[in-house]
DOKEGU-217214 format. One record per residue (C-alpha): residue number from 0; y, x, z. Coordinates in Angstrom, 3 decimals, decimal comma, m for minus. Each point is the difference from the previous one (the first is absolute). Example, Ala and Ser with C-alpha at 12.3 -4.5 7.8 and 13.67 -1.06 7.14 Angstrom:
% DOKEGU-217214
n:y:x:z
0:m4,500:12,300:7,800
1:3,440:1,370:m0,660
***
This chain:
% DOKEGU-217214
n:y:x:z
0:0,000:0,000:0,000
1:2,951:1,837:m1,367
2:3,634:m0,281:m1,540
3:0,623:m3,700:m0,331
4:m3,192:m1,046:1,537
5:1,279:1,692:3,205
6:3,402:m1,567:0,217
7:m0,819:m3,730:1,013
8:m2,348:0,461:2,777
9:2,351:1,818:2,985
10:1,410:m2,954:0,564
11:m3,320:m2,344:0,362
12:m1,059:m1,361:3,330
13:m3,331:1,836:m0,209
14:m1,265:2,727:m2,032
15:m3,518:1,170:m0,630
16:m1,559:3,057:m1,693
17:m3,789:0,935:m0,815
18:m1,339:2,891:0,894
19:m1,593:0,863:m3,961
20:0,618:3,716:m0,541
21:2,254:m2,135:m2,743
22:2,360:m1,599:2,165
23:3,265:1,686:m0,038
24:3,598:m0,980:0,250
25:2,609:2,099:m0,970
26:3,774:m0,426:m1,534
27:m0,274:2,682:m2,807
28:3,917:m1,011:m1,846
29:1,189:3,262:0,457
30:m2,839:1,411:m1,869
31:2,105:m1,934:m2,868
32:3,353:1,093:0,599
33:0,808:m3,269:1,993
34:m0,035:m1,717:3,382
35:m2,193:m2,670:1,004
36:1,674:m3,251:m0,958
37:m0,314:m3,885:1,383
38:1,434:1,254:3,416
39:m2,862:2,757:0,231
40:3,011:2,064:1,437
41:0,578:m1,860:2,701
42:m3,368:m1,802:1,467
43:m1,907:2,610:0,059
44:2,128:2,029:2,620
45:0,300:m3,089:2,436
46:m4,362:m0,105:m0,435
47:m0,687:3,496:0,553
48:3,000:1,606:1,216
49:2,938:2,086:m1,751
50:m1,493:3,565:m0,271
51:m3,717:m1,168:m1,635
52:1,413:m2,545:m2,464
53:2,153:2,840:m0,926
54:m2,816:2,439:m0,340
55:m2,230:m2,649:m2,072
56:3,252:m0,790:m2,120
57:0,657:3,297:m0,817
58:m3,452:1,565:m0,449
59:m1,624:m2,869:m1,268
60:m3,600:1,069:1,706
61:m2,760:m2,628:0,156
62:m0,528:m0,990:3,589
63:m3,601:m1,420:0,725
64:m0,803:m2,681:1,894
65:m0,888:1,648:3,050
66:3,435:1,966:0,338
67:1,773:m3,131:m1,419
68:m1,355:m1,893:2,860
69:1,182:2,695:2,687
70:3,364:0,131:m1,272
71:0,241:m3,730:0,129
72:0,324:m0,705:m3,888
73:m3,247:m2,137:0,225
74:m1,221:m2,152:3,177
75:m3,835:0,384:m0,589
76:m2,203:1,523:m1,988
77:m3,090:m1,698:m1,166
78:m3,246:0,778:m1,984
79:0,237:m1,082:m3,587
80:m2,147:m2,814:0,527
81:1,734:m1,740:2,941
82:3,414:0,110:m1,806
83:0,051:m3,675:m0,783
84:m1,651:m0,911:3,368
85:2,203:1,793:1,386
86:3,239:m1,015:m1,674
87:m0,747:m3,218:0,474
88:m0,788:0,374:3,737
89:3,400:2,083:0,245
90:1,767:m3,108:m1,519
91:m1,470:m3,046:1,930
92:0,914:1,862:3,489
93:3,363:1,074:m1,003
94:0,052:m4,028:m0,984
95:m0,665:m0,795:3,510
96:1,552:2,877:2,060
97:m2,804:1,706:1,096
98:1,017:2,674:m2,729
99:3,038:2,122:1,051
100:0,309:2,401:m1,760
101:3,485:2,452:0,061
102:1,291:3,285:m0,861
103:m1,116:3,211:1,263
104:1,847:1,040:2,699
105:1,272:3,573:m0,397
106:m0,070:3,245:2,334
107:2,828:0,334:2,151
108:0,887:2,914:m1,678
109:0,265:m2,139:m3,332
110:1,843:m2,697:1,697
111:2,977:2,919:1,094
112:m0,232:0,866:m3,699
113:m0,158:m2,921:m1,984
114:1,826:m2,273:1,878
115:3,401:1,035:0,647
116:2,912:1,155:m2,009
117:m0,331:3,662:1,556
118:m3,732:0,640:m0,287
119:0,064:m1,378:m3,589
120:2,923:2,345:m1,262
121:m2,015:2,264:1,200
122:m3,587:m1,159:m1,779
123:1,696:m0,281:m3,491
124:1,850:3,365:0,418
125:m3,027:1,556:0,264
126:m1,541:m1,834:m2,640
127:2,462:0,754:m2,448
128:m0,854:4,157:0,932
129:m2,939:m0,442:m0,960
130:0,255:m1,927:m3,290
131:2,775:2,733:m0,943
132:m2,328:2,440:0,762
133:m3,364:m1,172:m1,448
134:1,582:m1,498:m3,195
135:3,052:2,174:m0,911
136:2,085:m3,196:m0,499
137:m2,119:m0,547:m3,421
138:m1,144:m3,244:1,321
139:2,765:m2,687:0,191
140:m2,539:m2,817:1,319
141:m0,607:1,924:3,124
142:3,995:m0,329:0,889
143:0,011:m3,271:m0,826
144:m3,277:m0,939:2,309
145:1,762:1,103:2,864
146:3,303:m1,317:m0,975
147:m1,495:m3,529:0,132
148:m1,543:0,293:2,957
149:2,614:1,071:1,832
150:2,401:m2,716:m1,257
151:m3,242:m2,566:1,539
152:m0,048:2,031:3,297
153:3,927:m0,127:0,452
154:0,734:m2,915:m1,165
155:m2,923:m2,513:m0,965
156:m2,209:m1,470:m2,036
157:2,286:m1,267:m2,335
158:2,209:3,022:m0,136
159:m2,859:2,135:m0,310
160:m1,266:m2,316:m2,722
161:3,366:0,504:m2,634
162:m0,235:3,114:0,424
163:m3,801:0,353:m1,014
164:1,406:m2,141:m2,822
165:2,485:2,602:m1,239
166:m2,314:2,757:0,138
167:m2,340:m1,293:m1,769
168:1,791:m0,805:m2,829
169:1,349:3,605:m0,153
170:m3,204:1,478:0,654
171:m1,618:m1,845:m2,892
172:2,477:1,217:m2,543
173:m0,158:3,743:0,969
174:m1,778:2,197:m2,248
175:m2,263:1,474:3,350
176:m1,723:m3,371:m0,338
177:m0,538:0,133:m3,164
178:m1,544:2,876:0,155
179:m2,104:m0,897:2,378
180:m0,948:m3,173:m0,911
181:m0,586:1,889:m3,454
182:m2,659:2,361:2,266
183:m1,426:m3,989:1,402
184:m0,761:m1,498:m3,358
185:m1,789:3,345:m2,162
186:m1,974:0,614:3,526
187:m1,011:m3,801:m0,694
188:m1,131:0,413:m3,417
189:m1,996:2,971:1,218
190:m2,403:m2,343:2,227
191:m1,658:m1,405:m3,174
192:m2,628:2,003:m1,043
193:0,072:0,559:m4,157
194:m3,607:m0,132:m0,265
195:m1,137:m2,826:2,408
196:m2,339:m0,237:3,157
197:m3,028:2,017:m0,136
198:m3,432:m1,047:m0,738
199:m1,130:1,580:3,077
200:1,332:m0,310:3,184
201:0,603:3,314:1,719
202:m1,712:0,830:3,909
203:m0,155:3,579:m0,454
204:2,370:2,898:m0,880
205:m0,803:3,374:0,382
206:2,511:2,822:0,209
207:m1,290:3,696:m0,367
208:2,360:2,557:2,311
209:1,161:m1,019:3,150
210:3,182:2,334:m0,237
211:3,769:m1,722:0,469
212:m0,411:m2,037:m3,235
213:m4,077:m0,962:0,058
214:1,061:m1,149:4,231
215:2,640:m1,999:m1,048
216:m2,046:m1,489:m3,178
217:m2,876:m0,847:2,466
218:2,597:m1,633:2,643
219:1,716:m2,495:m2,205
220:m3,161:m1,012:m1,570
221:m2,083:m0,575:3,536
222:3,392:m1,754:0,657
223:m0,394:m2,114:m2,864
224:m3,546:m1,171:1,428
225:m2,205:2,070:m2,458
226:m2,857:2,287:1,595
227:1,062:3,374:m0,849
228:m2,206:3,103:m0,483
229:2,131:3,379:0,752
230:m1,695:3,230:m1,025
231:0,923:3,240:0,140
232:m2,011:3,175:0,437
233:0,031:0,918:3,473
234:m0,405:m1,905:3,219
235:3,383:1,909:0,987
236:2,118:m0,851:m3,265
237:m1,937:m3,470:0,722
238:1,624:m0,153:3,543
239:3,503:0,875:m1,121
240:0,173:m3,188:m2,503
241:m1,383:m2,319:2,926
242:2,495:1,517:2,494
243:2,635:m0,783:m2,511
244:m0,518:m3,208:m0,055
245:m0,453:m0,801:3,605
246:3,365:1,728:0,385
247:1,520:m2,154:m2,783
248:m1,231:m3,162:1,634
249:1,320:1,592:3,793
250:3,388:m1,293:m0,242
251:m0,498:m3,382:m0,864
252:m2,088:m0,410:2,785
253:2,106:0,816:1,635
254:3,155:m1,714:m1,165
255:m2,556:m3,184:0,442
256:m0,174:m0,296:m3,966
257:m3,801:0,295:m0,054
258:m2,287:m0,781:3,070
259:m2,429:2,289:1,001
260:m2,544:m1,619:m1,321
261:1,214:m0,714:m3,459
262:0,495:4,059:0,076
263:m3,619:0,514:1,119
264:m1,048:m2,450:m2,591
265:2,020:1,440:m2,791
266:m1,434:3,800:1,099
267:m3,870:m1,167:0,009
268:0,448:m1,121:m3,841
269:0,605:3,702:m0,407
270:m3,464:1,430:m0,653
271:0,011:4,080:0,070
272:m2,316:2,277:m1,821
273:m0,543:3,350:m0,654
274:m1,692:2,251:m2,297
275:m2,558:1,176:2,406
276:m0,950:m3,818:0,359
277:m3,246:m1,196:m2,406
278:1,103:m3,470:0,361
279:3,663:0,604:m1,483
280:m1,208:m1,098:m4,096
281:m1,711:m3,087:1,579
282:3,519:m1,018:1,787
283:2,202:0,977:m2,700
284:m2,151:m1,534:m3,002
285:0,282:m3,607:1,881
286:4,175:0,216:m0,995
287:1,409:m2,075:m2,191
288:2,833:2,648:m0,800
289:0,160:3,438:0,795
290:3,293:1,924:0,086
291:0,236:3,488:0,158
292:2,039:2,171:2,014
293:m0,293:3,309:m0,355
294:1,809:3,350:m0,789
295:2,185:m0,306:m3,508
296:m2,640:2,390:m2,229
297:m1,341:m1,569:m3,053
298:m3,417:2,286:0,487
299:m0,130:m2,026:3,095
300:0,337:m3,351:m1,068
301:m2,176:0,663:m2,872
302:m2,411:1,241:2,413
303:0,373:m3,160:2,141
304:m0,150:m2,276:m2,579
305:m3,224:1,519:m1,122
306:m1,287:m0,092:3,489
307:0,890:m3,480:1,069
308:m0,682:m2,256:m2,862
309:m3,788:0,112:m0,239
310:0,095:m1,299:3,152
311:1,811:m3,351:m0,562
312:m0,418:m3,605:m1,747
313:0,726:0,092:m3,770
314:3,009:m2,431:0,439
315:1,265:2,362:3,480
316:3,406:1,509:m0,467
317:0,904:3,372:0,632
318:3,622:0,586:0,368
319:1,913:3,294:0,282
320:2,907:0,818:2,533
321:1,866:2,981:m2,087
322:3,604:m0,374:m0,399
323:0,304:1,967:m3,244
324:m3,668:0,913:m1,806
325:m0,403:m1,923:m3,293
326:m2,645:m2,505:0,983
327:m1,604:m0,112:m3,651
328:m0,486:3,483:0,400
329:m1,999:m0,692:3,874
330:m1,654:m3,371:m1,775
331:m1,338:3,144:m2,803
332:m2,730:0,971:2,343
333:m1,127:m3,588:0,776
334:m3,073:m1,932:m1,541
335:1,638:m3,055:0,298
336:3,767:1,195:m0,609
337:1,076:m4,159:m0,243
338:m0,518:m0,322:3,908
339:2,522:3,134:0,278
340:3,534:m0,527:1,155
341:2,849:1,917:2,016
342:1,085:m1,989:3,239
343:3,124:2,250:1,037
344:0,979:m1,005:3,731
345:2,625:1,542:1,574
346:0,586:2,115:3,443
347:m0,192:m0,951:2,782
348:m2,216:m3,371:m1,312
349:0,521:m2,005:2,548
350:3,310:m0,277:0,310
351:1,170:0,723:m4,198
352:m0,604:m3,133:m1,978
353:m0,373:0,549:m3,637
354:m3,103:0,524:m1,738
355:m0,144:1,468:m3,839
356:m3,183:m0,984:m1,459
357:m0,755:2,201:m3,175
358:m2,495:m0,885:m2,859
359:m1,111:2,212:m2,558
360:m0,343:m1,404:m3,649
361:m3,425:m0,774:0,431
362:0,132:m1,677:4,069
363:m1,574:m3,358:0,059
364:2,030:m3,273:0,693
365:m2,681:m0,895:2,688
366:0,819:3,566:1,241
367:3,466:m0,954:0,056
368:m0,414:m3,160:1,753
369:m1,864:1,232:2,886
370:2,797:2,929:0,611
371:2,473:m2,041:0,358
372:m1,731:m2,795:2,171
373:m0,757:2,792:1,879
374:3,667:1,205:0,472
375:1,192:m3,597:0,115
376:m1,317:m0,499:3,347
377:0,212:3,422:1,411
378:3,477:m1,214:m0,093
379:1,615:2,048:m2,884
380:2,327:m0,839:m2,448
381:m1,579:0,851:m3,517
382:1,283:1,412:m3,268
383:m2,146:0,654:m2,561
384:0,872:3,574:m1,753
385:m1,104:1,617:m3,351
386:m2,091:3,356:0,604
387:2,450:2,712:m1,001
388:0,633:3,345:2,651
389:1,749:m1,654:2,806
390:m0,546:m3,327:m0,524
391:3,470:m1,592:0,837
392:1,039:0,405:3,225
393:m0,694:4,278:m0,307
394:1,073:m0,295:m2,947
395:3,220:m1,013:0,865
396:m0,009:2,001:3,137
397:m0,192:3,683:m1,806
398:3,268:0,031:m1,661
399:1,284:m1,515:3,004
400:m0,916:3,042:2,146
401:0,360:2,348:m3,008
402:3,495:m0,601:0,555
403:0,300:m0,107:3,923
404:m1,320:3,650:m0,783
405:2,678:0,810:m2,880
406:2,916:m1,158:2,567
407:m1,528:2,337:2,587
408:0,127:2,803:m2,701
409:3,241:m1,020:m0,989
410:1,262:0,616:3,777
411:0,161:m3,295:1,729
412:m0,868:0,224:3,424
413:m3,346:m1,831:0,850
414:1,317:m1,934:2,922
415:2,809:m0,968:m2,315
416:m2,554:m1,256:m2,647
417:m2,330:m1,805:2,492
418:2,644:m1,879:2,311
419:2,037:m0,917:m3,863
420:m3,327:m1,824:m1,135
421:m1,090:m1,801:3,737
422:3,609:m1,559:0,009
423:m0,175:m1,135:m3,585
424:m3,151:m2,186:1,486
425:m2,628:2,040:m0,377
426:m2,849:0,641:2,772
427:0,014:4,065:0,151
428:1,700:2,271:m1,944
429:m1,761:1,437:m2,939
430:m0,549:3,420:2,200
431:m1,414:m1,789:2,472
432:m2,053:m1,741:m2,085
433:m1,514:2,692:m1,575
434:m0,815:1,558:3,612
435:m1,472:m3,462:0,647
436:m1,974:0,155:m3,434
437:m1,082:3,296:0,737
438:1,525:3,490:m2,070
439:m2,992:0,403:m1,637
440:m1,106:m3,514:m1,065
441:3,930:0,118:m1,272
442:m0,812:2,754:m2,038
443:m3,045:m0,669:m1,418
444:1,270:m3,430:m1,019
445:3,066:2,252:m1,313
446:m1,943:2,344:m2,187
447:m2,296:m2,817:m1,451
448:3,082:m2,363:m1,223
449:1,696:3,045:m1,614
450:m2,678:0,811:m2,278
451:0,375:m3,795:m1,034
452:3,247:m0,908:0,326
453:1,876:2,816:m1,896
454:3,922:m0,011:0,944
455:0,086:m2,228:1,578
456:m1,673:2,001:3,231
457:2,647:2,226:m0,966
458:3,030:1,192:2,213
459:m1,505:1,935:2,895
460:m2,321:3,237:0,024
461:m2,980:m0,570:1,498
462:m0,561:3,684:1,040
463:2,103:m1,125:3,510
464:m2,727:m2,731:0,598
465:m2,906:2,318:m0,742
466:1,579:2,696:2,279
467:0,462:m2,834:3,094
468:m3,706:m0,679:m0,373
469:m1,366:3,284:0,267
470:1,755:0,453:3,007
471:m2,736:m2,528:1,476
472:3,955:m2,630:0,610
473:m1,995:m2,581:m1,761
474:1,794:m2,849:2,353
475:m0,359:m1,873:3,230
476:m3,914:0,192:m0,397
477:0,366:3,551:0,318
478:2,676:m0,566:2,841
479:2,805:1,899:m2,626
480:1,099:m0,819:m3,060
481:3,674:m0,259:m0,808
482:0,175:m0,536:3,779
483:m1,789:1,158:2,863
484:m2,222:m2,690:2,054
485:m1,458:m0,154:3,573
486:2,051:2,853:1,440
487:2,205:0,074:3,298
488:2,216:m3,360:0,294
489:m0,159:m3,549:m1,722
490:0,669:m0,039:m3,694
491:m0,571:2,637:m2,867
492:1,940:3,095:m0,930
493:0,921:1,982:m3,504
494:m2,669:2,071:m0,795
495:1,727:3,681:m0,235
496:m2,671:1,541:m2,528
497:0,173:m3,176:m2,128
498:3,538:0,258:0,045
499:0,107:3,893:m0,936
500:m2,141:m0,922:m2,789
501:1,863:m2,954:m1,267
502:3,275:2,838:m0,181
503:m1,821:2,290:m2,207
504:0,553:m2,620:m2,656
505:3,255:m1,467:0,494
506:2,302:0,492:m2,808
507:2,972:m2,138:1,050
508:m0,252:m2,784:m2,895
509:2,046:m3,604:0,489
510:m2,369:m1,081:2,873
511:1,856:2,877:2,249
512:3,443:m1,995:0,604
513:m1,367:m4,030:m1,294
514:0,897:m2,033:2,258
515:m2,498:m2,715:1,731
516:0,209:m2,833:m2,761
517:m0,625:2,310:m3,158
518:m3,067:1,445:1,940
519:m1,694:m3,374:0,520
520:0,975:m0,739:m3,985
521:m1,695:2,693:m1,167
522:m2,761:m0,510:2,109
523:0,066:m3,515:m0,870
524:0,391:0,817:m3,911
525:m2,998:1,863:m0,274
526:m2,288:m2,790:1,398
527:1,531:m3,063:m1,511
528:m0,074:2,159:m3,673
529:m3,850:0,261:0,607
530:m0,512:m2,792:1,175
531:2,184:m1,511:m3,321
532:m2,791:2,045:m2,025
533:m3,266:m1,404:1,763
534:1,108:m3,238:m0,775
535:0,985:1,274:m3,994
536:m3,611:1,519:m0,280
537:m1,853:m3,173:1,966
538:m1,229:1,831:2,829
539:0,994:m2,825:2,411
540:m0,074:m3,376:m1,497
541:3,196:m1,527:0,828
542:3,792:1,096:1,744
543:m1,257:m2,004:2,967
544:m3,058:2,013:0,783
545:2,661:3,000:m0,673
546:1,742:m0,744:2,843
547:m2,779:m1,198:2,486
548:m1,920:3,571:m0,614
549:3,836:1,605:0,852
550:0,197:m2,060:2,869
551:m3,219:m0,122:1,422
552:m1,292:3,569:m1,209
553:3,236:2,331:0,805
554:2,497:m2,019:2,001
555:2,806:m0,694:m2,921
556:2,430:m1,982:2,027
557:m0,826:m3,410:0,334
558:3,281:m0,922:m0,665
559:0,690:1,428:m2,986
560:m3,498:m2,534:m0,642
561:m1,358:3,528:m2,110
562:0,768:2,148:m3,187
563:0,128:m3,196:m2,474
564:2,029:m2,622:2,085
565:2,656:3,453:0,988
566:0,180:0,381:m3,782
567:0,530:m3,544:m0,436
568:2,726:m0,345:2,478
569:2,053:3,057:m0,898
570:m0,251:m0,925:m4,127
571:m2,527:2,148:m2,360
572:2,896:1,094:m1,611
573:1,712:1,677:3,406
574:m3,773:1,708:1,290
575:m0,583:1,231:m3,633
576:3,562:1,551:0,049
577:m0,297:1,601:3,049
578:m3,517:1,371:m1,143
579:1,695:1,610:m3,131
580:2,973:1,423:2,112
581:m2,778:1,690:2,207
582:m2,048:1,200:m3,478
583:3,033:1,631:m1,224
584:1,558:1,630:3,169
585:m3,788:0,655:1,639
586:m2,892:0,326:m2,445
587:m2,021:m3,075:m2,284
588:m2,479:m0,539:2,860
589:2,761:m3,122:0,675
590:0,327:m0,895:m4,037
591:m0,349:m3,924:0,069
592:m3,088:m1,112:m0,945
593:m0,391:m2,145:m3,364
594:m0,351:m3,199:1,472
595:2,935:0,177:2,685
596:2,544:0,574:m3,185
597:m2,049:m3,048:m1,478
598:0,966:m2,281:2,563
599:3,637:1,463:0,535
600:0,489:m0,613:m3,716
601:m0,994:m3,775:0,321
602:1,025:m0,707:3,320
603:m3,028:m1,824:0,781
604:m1,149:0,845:3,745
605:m3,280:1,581:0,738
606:m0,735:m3,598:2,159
607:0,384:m3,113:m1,286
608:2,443:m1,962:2,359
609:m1,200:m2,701:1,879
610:1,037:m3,692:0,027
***
């Protein structure tokens, strides 16, 4: 029960949840640039007190039943199958006044808070910190949330009311929403799957390495109900993966997210095996899909796909996890190459929401449909991506961090660089995020798009990249990178040797005195231009899943809605100009793609507008 659906009940006499894992309740408008409307401003404070309705306002988290109950948003919570006994029951004695049902009544601490002038000054300055500080100002529905209701607190219902009006109307005209309710509708369209329910349902998925990604793999699918078979090759690699996911479940335990149970149920779907067990092909060959997991060498996945599928059903799947390798090329040492296709998932799994699934020219539509069941309900959003090196989201992401390289080497300063691109709305700096990625994985990724991509890799020597590597700074993994982790005090610090390196191959360029806006425009040139291109040479199918995979896969700014709806709102014409101002003072890594002078030529926007 969300959105509009949430609005009309705070004010009911009696309300009553179910305690399905389904049940939620949430207010999610600011997820679309707005507030929630119909008064959802201002009844929702007086039902569960100022400070949560502002936190479910301005988050927009699903609250289950359970917690909805505590907080006082719901009066009972009932099993599915008493919910009409029950409502009915709730109904009769609220008829005859042996029902009384009120509002919560708050802490005492809440009360000195919420209701008086002082305490509330007080609550909404604070607020207003932390929305300045978490959103940069680049989300105008957050202001107006607690604008409206503040007017409510001070001064009413109906006072509060206009001014939810007013917002709302501004809100809806900004080009934030837009954006974002651009992101809403493609990540709709995604939910359909192109090739239609599987014959088969799925039980089983196997996932082969239980390192960071094959752990996280295993967790959202045991998550998703499916009985999952993790193998790896020995009992203590094994361990790791299992103690990953226990730790991944730990806090929402103990946030009271997920009962102890539902953890200890979700942890024995997990079933571990090892090389050294003679039961592990009898487990595995039981799965309906089997994804693998393990180290980016195409010997290796040959060898594993040459291994594996002898041992399952004709009509099994066997998916691959690489983020790069061409998977006609890993499908090339398979008897049955149409059950072969790439599922790329990305780090850390259970928290990053896209899913690329990649198939080769000869994948299966069956294949296809099981894949993306599959990543349906492990709760990702789904593109489907032509099999080219990088697939999209990489793709995209190599000149992008080409260039965070070339403004190093042109002699902008790192912190510079990183804090330029986190206030533009981004969620680390591209420094950081290569740390986070890990140097090597970076590089690798690097070297294998330059052999494809020509110039337009270009811009930055790669020797300085190399150099950080072998130096063993191959990123918080490694606890230095850029930075230095897990020393004396709280934080990170600048990594001297990484920094001495980095020196070597500065040769002061334009990047040296930019100032914070050109640096995110060239940053933000060099993806949008490739992404412009994957859509010219049909590696994603549509602008839509273009900016979902930006979203979801590297954290474009929401509200900037991703590469297509930011060209769309600044004019083709104005983004290809600034591209060829950047080819001609920089290098033709930035010359506009084909299909962006195209659409500047015409006018005609990359998305259709909506009625």
């Amino acid at each position: 029960c969300g959105g509009g659906g949430r609005e009309p009940p705070p004010p009911c006499h009696y309300r009553i949840a179910t305690s399905s894992p389904k049940t939620v309740l949430s207010v999610p408008e600011s997820q679309l640039g707005l507030l929630p409307g119909a008064g959802g401003t201002q009844r929702l404070p007086k039902v569960v007190g100022i400070q949560a309705a502002l936190q479910m306002m301005m988050t927009g988290q699903n609250i289950k039943a359970d917690k909805a109950k505590r907080m006082g948003l719901v009066h009972e919570v009932v099993d599915p199958h008493a919910l009409r006994h029950a409502s009915l029951s709730a109904a009769r004695e609220l008829l005859d006044g042996s029902l009384k049902a009120g509002t919560k009544k708050k802490a005492l601490f809440n009360r000195l808070l919420e209701d008086n002038p002082v305490g509330r000054s007080v609550l909404f300055k604070k607020a207003k910190e932390g929305v300045d500080k978490k959103t940069g100002g680049k989300y105008p529905a957050m202001d107006a949330i607690l604008k409206a209701v503040a007017a409510g607190a001070a001064g009413g219902h109906e006072a509060g009311s206009k001014v939810e009006r007013e917002e709302f109307g501004k809100l809806g005209m900004t080009d934030v929403s837009a954006a974002l309710r651009g992101i809403f509708f493609s990540q709709t369209a995604t939910k359909k799957s192109p090739y239609g329910k599987p014959a088969r349902d799925v039980k089983q998925v196997g996932v082969l390495g239980a390192g960071l990604m094959g752990a996280g793999i295993a967790q959202v699918s045991a998550k998703s109900g499916y009985r999952v078979v993790l193998k790896d090759q020995t009992a203590e690699a094994l361990a790791r993966g299992e103690a990953q996911i226990a730790a991944n479940l730990a806090p929402a335990v103990k946030r009271r997210r997920m009962r102890a149970f539902e953890r200890d149920q979700l942890l024995s779907r997990v079933i571990g095996v090892t090389d050294d067990m003679p039961t592990w092909p009898k487990h595995l060959a039981k799965s309906d899909l089997v994804i693998e997991a393990v180290f980016e060498s195409m010997e290796l996945k040959h060898k594993v796909v040459r291994e594996i599928e002898p041992l399952l059903r004709d009509d099994a799947v066997l998916a691959t996890n690489t983020s790069a390798l061409p998977i006609g090329d890993i499908a090339a040492a398979a008897a049955r190459p149409g059950q072969i296709l790439g599922m790329h998932y990305f780090s850390p799994v259970d928290k990053m929401p896209l899913l690329e699934i990649i198939p080769h020219a000869g994948t299966s539509d069956e294949a296809l449909a099981v894949a993306f069941e599959v990543g349906r309900k492990q709760g990702k959003t789904v593109i489907i991506v032509k099999d080219v090196p990088g697939f999209y989201v990489n793709r995209c992401l190599g000149p992008f961090m080409v260039e965070s390289i070339a403004l190093l080497q042109e002699g902008a300063p790192i912190d510079k660089l990183d804090s330029a691109m986190k206030k533009a709305g981004f969620p680390v700096g591209p420094i950081t995020l290569a740390d986070e990625v890990g140097m090597d994985v970076a590089l690798k990724v690097s070297q294998f798009l330059s052999d494809k991509l020509d110039d337009r890799m270009q811009g930055a020597d790669g020797h300085m990249m190399e150099e950080i590597v072998k130096s063993g700074a191959l990123g918080r993994k490694a606890g230095k990178g850029f930075f230095l982790y897990g020393g004396k005090g709280k934080g990170r610090q600048p990594n001297p040797e990484a920094a001495a390196i980095v020196k070597k191959y500065v040769d002061s360029g334009p990047g040296a005195t930019a100032d914070a806006d050109t640096l995110v425009a060239r940053m933000i040139a060099r993806f949008t231009n490739e992404a412009v291109r994957c859509l010219e040479d049909g590696i994603i199918r549509s602008p839509g899943d273009g900016d979902i995979g930006a979203v979801f896969g590297m954290g474009f700014p929401p509200f900037l809605g991703g590469p297509f709806r930011h060209i769309d709102q600044r004019g083709a014409q104005a983004v290809a100009d600034e591209m060829a101002r950047f080819a001609d003072e920089i290098g033709p890594q930035f010359a506009p793609p084909q299909l962006l002078l195209d659409h500047a030529k015409s006018g005609k926007p990359f998305h259709a507008p909506r009625d």
